[in-house]
Backbone as a printed PyTorch tensor [residue, N CA C, xyz], in Angstrom:
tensor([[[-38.8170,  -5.3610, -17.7140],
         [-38.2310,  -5.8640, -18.9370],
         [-37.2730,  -6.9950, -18.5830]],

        [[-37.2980,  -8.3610, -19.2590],
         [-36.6390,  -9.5950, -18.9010],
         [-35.9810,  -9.9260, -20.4350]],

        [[-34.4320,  -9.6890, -20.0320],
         [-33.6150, -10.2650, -21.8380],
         [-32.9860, -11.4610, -21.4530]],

        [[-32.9390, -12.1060, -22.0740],
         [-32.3700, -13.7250, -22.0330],
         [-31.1120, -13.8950, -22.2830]],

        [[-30.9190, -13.0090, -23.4490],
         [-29.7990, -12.8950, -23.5390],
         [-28.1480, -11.9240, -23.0530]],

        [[-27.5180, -12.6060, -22.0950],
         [-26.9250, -11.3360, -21.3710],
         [-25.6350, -11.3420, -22.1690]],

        [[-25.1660, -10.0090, -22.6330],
         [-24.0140,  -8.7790, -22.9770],
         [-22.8770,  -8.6260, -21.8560]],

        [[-22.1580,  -8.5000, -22.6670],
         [-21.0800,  -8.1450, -21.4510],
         [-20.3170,  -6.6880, -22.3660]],

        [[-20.4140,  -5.6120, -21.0610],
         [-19.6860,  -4.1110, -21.3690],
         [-18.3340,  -3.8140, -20.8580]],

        [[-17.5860,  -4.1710, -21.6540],
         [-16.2290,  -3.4550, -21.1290],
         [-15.8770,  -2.2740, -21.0950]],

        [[-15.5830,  -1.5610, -20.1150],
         [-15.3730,  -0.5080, -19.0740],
         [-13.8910,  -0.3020, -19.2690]],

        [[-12.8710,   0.6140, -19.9960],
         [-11.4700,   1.1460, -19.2190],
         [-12.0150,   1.8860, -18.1070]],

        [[-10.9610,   1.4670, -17.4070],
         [-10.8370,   1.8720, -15.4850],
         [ -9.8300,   3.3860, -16.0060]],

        [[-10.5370,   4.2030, -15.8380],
         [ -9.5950,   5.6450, -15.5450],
         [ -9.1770,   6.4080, -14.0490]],

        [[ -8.0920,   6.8830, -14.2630],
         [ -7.9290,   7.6030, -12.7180],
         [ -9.2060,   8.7900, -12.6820]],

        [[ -9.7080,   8.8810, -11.3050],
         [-10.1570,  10.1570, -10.8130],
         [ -9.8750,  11.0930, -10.3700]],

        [[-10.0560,  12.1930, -11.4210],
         [ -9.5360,  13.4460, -11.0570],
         [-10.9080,  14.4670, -10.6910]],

        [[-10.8940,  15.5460, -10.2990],
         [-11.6970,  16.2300,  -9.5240],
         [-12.7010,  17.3040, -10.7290]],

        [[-12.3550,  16.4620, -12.6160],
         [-13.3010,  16.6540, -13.4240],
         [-14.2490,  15.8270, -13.5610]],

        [[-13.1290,  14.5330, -13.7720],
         [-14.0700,  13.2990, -14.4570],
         [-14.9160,  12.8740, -13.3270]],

        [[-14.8200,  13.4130, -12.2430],
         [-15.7160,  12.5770, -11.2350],
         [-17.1290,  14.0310, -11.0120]],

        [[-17.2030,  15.4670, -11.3450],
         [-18.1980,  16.0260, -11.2800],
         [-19.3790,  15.5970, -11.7560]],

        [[-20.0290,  14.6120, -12.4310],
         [-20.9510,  14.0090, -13.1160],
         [-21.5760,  12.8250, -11.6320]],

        [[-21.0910,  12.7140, -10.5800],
         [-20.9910,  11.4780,  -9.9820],
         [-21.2200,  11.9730,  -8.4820]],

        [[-20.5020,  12.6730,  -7.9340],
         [-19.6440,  12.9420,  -7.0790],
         [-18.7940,  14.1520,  -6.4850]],

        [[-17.9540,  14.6220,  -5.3730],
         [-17.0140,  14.8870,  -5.0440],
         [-15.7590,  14.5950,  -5.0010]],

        [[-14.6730,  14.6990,  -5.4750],
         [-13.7620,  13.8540,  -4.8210],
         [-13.1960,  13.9500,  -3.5650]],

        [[-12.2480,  13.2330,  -2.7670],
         [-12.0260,  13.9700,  -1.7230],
         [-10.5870,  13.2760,  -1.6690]],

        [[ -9.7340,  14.0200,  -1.0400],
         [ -7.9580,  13.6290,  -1.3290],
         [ -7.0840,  14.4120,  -0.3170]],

        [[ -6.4800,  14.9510,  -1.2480],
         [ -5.4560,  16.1890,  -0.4160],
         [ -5.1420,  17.0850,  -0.4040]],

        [[ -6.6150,  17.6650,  -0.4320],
         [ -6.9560,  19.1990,  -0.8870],
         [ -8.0710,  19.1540,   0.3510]],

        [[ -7.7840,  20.2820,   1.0160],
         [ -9.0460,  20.9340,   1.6650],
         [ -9.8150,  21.5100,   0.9520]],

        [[-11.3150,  20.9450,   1.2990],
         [-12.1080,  21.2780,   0.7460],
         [-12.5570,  22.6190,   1.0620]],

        [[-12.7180,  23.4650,  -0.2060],
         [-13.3140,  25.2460,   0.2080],
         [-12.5420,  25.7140,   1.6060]],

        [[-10.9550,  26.1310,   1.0030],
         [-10.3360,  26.1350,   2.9260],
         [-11.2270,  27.7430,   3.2580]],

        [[-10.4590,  28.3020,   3.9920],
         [-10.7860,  29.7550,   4.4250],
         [-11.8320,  29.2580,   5.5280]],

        [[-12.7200,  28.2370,   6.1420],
         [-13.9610,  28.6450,   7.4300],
         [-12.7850,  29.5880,   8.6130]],

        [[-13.6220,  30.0950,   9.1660],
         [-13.4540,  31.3170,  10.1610],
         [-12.7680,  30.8100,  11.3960]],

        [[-12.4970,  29.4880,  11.7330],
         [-12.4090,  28.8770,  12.9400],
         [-11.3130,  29.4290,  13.6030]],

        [[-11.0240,  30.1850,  15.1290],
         [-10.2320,  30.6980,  15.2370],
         [ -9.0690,  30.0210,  15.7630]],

        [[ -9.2100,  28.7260,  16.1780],
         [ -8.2660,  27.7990,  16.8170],
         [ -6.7390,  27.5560,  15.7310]],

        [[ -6.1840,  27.4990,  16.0020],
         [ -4.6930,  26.6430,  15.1140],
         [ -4.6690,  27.1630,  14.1910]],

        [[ -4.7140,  28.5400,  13.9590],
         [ -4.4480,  28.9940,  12.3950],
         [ -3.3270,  29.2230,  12.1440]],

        [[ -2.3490,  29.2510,  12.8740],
         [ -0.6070,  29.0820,  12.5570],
         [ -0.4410,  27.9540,  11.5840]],

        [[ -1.9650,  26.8800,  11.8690],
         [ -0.7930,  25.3110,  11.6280],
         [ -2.0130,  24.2270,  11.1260]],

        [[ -3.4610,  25.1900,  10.8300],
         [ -4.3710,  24.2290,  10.1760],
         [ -5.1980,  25.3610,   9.1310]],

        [[ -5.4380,  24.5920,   8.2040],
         [ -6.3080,  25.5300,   7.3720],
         [ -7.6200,  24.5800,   6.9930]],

        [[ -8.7650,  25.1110,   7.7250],
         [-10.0640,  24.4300,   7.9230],
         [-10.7790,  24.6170,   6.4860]],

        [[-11.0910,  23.8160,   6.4430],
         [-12.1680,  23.4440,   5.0960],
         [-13.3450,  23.2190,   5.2730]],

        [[-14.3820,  23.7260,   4.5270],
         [-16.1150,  23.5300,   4.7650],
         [-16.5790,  22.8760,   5.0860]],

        [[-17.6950,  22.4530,   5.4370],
         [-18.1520,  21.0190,   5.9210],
         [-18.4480,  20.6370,   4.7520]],

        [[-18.4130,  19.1380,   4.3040],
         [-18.7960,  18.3770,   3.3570],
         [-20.1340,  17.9140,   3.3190]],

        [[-20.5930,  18.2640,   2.4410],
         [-21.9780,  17.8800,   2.0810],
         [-22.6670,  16.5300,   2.2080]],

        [[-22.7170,  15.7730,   3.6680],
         [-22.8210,  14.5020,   3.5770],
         [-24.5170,  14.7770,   3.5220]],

        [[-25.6150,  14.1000,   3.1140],
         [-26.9940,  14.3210,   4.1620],
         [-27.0820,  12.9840,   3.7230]],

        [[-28.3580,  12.7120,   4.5260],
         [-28.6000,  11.0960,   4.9560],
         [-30.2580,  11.6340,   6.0080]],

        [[-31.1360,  10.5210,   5.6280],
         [-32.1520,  10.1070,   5.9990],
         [-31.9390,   9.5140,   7.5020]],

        [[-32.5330,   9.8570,   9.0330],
         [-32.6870,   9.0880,   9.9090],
         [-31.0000,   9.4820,  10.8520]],

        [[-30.2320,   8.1140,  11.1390],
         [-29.0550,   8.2090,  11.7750],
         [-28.0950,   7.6400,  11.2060]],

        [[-27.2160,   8.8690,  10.6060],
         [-25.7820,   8.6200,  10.1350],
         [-25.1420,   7.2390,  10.6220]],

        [[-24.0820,   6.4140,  10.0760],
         [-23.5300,   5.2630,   9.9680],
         [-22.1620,   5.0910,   8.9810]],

        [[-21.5960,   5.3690,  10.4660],
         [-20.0160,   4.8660,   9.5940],
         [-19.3650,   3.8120,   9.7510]],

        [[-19.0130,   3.0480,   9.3490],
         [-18.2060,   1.4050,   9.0580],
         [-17.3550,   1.5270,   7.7970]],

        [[-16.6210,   0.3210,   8.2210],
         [-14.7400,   0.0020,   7.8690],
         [-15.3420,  -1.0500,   6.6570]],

        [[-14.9930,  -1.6100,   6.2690],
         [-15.1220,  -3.1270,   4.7270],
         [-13.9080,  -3.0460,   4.4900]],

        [[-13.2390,  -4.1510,   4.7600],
         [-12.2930,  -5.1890,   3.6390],
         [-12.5630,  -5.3830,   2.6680]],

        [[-12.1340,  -5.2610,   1.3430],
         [-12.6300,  -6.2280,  -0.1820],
         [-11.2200,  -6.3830,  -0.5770]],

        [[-11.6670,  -7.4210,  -0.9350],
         [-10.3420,  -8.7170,  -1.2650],
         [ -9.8320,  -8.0830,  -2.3490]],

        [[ -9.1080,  -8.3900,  -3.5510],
         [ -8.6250,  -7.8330,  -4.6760],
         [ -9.0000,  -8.9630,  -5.6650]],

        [[ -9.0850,  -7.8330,  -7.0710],
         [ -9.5030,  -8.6100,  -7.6140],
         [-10.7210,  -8.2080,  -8.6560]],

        [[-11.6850,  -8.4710,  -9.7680],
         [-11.9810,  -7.7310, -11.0110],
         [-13.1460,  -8.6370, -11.0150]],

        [[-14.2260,  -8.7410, -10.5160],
         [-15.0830,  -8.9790, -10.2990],
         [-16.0800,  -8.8100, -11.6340]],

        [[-17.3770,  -9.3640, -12.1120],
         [-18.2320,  -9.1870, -13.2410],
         [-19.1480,  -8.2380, -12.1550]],

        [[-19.2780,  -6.8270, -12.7390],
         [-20.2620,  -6.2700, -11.9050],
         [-21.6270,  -6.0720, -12.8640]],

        [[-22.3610,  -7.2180, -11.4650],
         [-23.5480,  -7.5310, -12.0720],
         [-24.7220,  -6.5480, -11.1920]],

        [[-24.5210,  -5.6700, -10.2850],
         [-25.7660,  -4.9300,  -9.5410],
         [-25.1910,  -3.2300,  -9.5960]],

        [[-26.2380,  -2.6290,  -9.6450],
         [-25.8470,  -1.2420,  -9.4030],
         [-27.0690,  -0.5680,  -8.5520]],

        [[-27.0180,   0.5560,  -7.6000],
         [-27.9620,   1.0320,  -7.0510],
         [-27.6420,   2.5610,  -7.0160]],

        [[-28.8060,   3.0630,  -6.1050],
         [-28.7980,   4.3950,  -5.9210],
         [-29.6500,   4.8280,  -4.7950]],

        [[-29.3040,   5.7910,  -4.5060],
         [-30.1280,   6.3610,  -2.9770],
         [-30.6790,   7.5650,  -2.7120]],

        [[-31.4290,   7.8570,  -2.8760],
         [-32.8020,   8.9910,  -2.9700],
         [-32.7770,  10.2200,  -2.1470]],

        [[-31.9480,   9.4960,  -0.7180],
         [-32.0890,  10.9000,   0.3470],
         [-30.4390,  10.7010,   1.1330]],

        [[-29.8230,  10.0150,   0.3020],
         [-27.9370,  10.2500,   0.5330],
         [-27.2230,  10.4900,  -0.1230]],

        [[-26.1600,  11.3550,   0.6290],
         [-25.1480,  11.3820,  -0.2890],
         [-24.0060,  10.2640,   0.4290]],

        [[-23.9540,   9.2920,  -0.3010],
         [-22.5830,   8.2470,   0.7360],
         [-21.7330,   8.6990,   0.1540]],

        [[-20.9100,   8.3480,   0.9910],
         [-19.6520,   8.5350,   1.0910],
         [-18.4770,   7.5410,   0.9640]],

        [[-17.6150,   7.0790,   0.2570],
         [-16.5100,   5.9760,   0.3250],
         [-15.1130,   6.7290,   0.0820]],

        [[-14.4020,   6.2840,   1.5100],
         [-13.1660,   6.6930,   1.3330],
         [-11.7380,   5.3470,   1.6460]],

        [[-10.7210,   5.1370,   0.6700],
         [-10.4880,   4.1920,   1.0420],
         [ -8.9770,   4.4780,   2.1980]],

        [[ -8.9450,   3.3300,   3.1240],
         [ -7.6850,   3.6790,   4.2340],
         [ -6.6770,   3.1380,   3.6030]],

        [[ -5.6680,   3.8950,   4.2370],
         [ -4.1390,   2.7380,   3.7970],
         [ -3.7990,   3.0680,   2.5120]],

        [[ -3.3000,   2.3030,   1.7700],
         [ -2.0640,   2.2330,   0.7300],
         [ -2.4460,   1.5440,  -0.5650]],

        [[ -3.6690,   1.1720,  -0.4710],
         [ -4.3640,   0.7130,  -1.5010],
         [ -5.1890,   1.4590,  -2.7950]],

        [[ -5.5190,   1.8250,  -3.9530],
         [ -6.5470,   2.0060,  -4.5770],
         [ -7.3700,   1.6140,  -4.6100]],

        [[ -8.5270,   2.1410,  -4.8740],
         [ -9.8110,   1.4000,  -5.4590],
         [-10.4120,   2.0220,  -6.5010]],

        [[-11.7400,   0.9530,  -6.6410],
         [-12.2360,   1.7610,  -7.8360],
         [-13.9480,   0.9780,  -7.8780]],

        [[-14.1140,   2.3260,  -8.3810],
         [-15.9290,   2.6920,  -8.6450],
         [-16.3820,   2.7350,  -9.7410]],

        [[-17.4910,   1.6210,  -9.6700],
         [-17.9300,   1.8980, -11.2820],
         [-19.6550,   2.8080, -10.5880]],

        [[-19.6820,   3.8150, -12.2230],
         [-20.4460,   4.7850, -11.5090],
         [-21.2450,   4.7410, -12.5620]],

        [[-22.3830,   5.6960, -12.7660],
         [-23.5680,   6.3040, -13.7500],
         [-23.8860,   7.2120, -13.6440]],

        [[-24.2520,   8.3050, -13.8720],
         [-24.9110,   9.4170, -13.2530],
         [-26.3270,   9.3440, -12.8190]],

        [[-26.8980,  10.0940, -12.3620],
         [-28.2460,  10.5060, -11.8080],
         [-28.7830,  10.5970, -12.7250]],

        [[-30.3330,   9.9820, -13.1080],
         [-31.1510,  10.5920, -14.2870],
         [-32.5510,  10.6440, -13.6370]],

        [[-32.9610,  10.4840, -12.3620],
         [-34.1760,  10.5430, -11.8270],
         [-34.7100,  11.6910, -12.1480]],

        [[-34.0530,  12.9700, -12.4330],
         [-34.9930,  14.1740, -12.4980],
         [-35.4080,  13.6600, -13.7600]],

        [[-35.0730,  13.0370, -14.9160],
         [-35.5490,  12.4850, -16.0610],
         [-36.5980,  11.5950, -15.9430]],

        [[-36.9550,  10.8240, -14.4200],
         [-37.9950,  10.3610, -14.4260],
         [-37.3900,   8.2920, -14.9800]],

        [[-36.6210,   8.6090, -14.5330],
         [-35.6140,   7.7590, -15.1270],
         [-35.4720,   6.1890, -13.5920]],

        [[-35.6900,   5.0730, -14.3270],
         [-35.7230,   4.3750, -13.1630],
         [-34.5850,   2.8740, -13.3980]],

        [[-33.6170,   3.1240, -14.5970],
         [-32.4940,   2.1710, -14.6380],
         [-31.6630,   3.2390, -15.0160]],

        [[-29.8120,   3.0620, -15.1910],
         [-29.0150,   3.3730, -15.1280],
         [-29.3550,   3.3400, -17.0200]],

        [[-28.0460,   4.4300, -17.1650],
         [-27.8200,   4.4730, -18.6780],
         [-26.5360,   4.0610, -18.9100]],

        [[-26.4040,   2.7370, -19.6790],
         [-25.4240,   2.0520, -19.7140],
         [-23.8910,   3.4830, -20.2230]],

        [[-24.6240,   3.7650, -20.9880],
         [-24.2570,   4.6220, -21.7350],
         [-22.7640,   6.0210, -20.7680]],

        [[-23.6830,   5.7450, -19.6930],
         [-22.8270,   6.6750, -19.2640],
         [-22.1230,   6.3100, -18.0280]],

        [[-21.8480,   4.4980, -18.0430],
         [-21.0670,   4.0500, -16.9730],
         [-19.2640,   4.6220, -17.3760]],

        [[-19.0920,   4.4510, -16.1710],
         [-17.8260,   5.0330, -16.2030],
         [-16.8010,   4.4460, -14.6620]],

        [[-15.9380,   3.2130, -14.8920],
         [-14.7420,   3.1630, -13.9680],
         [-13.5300,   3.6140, -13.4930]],

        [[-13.6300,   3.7850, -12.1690],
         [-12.9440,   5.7770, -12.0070],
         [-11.9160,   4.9150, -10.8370]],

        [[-11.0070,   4.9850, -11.2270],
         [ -9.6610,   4.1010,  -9.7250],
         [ -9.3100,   5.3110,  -9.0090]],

        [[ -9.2760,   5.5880,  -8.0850],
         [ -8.9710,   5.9660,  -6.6060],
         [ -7.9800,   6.0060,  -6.1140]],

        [[ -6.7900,   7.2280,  -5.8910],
         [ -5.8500,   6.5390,  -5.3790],
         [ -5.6790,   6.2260,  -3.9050]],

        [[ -4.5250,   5.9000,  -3.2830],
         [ -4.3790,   5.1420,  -1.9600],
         [ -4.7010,   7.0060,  -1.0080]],

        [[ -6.0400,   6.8310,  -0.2770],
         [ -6.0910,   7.4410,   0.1640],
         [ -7.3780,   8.7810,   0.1270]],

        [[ -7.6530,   8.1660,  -1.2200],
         [ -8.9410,   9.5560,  -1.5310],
         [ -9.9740,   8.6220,  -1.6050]],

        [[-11.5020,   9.2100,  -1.7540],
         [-12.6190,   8.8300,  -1.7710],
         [-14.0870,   9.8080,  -2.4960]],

        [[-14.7190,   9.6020,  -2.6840],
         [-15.7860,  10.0890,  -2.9070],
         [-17.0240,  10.4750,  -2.4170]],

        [[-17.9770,  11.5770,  -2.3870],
         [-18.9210,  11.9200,  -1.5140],
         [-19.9370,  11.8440,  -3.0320]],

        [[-20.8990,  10.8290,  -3.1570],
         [-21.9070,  10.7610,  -4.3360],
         [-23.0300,  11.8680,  -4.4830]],

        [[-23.0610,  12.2360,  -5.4650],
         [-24.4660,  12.8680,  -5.7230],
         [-25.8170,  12.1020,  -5.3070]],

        [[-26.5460,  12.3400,  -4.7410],
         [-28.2940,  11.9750,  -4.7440],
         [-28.3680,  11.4040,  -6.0830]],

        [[-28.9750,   9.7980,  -6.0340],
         [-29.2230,   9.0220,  -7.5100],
         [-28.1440,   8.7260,  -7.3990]],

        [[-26.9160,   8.7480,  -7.6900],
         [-25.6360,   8.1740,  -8.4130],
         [-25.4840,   6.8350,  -8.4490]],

        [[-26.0780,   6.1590,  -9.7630],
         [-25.6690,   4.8240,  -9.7690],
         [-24.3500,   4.4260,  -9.2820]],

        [[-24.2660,   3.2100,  -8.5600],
         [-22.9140,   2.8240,  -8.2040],
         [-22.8100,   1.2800,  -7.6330]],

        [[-21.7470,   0.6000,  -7.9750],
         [-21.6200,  -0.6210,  -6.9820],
         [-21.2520,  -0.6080,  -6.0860]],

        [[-20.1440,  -1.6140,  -5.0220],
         [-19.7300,  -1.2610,  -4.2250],
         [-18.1310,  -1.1870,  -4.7540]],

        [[-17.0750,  -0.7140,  -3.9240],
         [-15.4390,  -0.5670,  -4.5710],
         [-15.2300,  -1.8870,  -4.8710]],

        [[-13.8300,  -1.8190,  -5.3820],
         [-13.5310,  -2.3610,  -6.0790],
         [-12.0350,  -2.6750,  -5.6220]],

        [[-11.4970,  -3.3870,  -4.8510],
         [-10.2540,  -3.7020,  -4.9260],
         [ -9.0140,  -3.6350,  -6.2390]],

        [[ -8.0390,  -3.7360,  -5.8830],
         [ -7.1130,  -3.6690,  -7.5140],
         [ -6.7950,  -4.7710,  -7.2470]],

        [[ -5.3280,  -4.4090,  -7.1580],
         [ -3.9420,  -6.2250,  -6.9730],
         [ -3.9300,  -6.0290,  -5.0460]],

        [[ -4.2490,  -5.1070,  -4.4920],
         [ -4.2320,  -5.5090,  -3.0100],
         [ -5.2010,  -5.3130,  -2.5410]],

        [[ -5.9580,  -5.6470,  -1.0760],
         [ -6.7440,  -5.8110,  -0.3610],
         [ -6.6930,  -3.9980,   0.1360]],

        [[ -8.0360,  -3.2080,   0.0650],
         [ -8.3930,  -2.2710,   0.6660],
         [ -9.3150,  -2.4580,   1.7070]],

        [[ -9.2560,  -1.2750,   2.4920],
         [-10.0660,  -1.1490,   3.6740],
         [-10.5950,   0.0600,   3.5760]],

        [[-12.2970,   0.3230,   3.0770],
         [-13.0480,   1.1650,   3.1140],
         [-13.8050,   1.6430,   4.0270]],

        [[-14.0320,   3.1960,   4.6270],
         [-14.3440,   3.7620,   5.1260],
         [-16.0370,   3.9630,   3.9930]],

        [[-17.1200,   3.8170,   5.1010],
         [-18.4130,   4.0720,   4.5090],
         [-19.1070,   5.1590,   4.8970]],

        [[-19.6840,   6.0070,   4.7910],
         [-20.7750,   7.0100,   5.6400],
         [-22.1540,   6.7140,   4.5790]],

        [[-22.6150,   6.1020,   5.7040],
         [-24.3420,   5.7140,   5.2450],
         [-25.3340,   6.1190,   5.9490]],

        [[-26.5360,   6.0640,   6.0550],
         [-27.6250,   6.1420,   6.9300],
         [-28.0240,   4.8980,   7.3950]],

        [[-28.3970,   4.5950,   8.8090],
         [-28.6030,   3.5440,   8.9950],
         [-30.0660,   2.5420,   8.1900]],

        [[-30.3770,   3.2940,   7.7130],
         [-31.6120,   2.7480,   7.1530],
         [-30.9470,   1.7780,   5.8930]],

        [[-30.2190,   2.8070,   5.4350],
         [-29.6290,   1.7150,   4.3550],
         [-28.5360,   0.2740,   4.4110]],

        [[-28.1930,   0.6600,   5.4090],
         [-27.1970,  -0.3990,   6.2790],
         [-28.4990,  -1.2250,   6.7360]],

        [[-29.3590,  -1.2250,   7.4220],
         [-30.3140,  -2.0570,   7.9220],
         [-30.8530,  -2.8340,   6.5030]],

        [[-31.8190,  -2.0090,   6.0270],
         [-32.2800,  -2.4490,   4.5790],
         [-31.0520,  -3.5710,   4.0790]],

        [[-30.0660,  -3.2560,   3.7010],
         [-29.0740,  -4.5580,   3.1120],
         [-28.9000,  -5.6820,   4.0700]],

        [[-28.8680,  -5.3040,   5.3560],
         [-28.7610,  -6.3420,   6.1470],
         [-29.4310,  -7.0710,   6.2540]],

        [[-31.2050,  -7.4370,   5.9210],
         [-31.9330,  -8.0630,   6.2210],
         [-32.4350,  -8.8580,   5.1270]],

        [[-31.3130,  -8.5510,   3.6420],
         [-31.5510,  -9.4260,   2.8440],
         [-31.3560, -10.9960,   2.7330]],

        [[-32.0980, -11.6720,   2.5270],
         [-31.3580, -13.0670,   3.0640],
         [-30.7790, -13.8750,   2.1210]],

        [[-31.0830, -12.7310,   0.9020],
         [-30.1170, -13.5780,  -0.6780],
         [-29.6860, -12.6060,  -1.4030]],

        [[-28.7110, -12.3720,  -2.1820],
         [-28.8950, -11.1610,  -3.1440],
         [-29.8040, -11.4580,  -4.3090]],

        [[-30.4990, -10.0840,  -4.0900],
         [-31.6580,  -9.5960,  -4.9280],
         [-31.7520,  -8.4120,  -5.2150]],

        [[-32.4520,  -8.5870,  -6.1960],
         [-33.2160,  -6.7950,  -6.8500],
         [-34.1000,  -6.5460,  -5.2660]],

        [[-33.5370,  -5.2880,  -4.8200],
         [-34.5800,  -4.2190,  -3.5450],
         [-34.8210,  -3.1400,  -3.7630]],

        [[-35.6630,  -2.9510,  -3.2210],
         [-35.9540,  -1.4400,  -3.3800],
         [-37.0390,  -0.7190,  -1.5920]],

        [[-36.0560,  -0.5280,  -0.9360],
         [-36.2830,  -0.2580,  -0.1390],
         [-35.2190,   0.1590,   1.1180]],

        [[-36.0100,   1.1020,   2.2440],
         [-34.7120,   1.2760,   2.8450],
         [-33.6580,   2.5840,   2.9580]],

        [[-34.2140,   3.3560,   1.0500],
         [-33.2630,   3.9850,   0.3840],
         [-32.1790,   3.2370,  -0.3060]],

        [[-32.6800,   2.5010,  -0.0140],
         [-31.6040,   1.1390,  -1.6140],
         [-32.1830,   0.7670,  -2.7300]],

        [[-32.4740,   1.3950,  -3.7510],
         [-32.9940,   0.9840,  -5.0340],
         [-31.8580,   0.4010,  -6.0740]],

        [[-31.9590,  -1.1570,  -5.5760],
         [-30.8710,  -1.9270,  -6.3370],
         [-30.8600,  -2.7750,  -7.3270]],

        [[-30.2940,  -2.9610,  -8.7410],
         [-31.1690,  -3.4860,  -9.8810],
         [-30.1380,  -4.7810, -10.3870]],

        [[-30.7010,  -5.3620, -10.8150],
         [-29.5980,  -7.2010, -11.0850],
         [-29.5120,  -6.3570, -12.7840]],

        [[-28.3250,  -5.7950, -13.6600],
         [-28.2720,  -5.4820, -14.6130],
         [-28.6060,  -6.8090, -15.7270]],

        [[-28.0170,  -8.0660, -15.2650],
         [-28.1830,  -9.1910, -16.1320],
         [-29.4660,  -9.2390, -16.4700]],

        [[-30.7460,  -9.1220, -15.2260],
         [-32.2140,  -9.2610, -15.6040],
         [-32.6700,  -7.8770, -16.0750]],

        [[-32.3230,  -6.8350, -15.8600],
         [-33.2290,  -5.5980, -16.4040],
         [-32.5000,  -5.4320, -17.3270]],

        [[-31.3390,  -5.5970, -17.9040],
         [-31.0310,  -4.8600, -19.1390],
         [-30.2550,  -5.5180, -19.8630]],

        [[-29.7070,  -6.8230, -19.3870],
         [-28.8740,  -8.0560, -20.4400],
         [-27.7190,  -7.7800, -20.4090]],

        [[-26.9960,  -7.3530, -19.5090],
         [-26.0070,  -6.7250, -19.6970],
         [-24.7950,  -6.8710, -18.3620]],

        [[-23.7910,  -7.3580, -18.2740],
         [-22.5580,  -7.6080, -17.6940],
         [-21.3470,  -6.7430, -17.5220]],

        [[-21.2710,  -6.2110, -16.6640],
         [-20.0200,  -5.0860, -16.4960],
         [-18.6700,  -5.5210, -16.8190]],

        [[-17.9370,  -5.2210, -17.3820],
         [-16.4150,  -6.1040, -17.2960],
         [-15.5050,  -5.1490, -17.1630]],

        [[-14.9480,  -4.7130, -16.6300],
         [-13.3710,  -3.5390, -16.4110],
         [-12.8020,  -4.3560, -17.3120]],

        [[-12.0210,  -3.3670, -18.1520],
         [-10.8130,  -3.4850, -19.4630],
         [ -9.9220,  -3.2580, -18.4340]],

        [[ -8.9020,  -4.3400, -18.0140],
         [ -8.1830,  -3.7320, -17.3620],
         [ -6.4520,  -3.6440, -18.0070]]])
């Protein structure tokens, strides 16, 4: 489907709390996750939490990103079939995610505008995505963050070998130009 005419959707940016993000995601912050594991080491002085549900296709891949600050028109969104990524941001900064939920068990092969949603981050927490979860990449505020990624290398490769930005689909990157499939322009209300 090709519209000529492109829309622009304004988005309020809400904080993420560990409701509004169940549709999406995990959150992850300053809470151990599910504490109580059995581990017998340091229990005076650590309380161990479950393993986090990362999975990933092939060989895990973790890398750092800078993004500048700043409110960008988000014009691409994707999703990933056999990961759950992960974005956590370092330092003292927020960020923020514009998200969609999963509708593939629907058979579903674009995002539903309908249920985008911009979720800010505070300095220090991150997110572990559901399988499908539409998403861009973060989002800087008024300062420069430094994001922590957990990907599969397939999908890190796959982006790397693009030599323009484009609609892909491959890799485990099924990534869509919203302006051409659905006429439509992201804008954060900020």
């Amino acid at each position: 489907m090709t519209i000529s005419q492109n829309q622009i959707l304004k988005i309020p940016v809400i904080e993420a709390d560990t409701e509004n993000i169940k549709p999406y995601g995990h959150l992850l912050g300053d809470e151990v996750s599910k504490p109580g594991l059995g581990i017998p080491f340091y229990q005076e002085r650590v309380i161990e939490g479950e393993n986090i549900d990362f999975s990933y296709r092939g060989t895990a891949t973790f890398r750092t990103a800078k993004i500048m600050p700043g409110y960008p028109p988000i014009i691409w969104l994707e999703r990933h079939m056999h990961m759950t990524q992960m974005f956590i941001g370092l330092g003292q900064s927020p960020f923020i995610m514009v998200l969609a939920s999963p509708n593939h068990d629907n058979g579903e092969t674009l995002p539903d505008l309908n249920q985008v949603k911009a979720l800010r981050f505070s300095p220090g927490y991150g997110l572990l995505l559901h399988i499908g979860t539409w998403h861009d990449f973060p989002i800087a505020c008024d300062r420069s963050v430094i994001i922590l990624t957990a990907n599969s290398d397939e999908v890190v490769t796959a982006l790397n070998q693009m030599q323009t930005p484009d609609e892909m689909n491959q890799g485990d990157v099924y990534k869509i130009s919203l302006p051409k499939r659905l006429g439509y322009t992201i804008q954060l209300d900020i």
